[in-house]
Structure formats: C-alpha cells, structure tokens
N, C-alpha and C positions, 0 to 999 in steps of 0.2 A: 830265236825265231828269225826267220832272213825276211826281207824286204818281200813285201806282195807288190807283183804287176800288176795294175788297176787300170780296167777298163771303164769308159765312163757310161756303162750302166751300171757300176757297182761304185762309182765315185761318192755320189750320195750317202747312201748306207753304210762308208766306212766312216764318211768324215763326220757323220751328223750323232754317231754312237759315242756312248759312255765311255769316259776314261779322254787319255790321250793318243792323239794320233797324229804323228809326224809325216807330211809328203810332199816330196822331192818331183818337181818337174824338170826333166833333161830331156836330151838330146842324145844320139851315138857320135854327134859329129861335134860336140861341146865340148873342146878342151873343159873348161872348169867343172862340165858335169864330171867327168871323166876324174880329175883329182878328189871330189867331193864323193863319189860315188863308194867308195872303200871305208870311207869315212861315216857314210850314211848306214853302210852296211854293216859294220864293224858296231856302231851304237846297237843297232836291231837286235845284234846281238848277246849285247851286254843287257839291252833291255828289255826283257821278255814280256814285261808286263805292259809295254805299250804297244801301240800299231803302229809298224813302218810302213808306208804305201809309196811305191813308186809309177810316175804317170812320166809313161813316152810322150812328149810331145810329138811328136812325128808321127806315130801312129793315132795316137787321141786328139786330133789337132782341133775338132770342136770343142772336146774337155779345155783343151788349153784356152781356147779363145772365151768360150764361158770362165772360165775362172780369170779371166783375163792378163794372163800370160804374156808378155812381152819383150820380159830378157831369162833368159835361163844360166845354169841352175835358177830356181824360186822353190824356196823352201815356204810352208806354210804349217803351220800347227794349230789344232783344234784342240780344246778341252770339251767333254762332255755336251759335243756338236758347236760349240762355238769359236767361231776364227778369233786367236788370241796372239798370233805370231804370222805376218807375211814378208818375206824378203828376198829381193833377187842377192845371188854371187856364191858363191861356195865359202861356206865356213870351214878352217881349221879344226883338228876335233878338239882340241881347251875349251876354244867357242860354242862350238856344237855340245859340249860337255856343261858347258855354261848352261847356255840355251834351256839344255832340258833338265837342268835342276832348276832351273827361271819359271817354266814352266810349270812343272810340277809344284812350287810355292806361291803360284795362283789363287791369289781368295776370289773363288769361283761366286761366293753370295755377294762381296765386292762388284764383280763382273756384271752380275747379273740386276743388281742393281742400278750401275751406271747405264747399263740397257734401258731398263725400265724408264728411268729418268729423260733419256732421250728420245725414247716413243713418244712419252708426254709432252717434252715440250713440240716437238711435229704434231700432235696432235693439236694443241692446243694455239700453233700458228693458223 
C-alpha cells in the first residue's frame, strides 16, 4: 500500500488509530526529504499492514507548526494513537528497517503504564 497524502483535517484520525503508523513530514525542496522519500515509500510497501502517511510541510504548514516541526524530514510513529518515535533527518532504510521492527516490539502495556504513572505524579504535584 503506497504512502497517503495527509491533510490536516485527517491528521488526527490517522495518527490517533489502532495499529501503527509511520509519518514523514518534507518538503519538495528538502534535499534529505527527497533521498528519504523512496525510502519511506519503498517500506509502505513492504509493509501493508501498517499506515504510511505523508504530511507536506509546505502545503499543511499549520499541521507542521502544530505538531511542531522545525527541521524536516521528521519522521514520527505512533502505536495504537500514542507518539512512540519522533526524529528529524532522513534514515537509511537498515535504519528505517530497524525502526520499524523497534517498533513493532513495543510493549505497548509497558507504554501505557509509564503514562499512567506520569499523570500521577503531575497530578499529585
């Protein structure tokens, strides 16, 4: 399945859904989006069973500045709606192969515990 264009009324909706979901913010005029982008696409491929989403900076520039965007490429990945990977620069795809076997062995009750635990203490500050 190839990479989805994401506009950011549908930014939400992708990122917040079950499973995993990889997305790439670039640029047309990003050298390194541009080496990373083949790269990005070429996974989507291999991996059907996750979501690839790609967000223009340039056309989504409030998406970008909300999600706060500042050097591009920035890759980010969500599990099961929660941000578990953000990085600016273009990965190599070994890396990006890395990445998302990293991902994928996520203990997601792990995760979601050290959340817990950190509302707590905020709360109890």
């Amino acid at each position: 399945m190839a990479a989805l264009n994401v506009k950011s009324e549908e930014f939400e909706s992708i990122a917040l859904k079950d499973g995993i979901v990889f997305v790439d913010f670039w640029a047309e005029w990003c050298g390194p989006c541009k080496m990373f982008g083949p790269i990005f696409e070429a996974a989507s491929e291999k991996h059907p069973e996750f979501t690839f989403a790609k967000v223009d900076t340039e056309a989504e520039q409030q998406l970008a500045a909300a999600a706060g965007i500042t050097s591009i490429p920035t890759l980010m990945a969500f599990r099961d709606g929660i941000l578990v990977f953000r990085e600016a620069g273009a990965l190599p795809a070994p890396a990006f192969d890395q990445l998302i076997a990293a991902i994928q062995d996520i203990d997601m009750d792990d995760v979601r515990k050290q959340i817990a635990e950190e509302e707590s203490k905020k709360i109890a500050e």
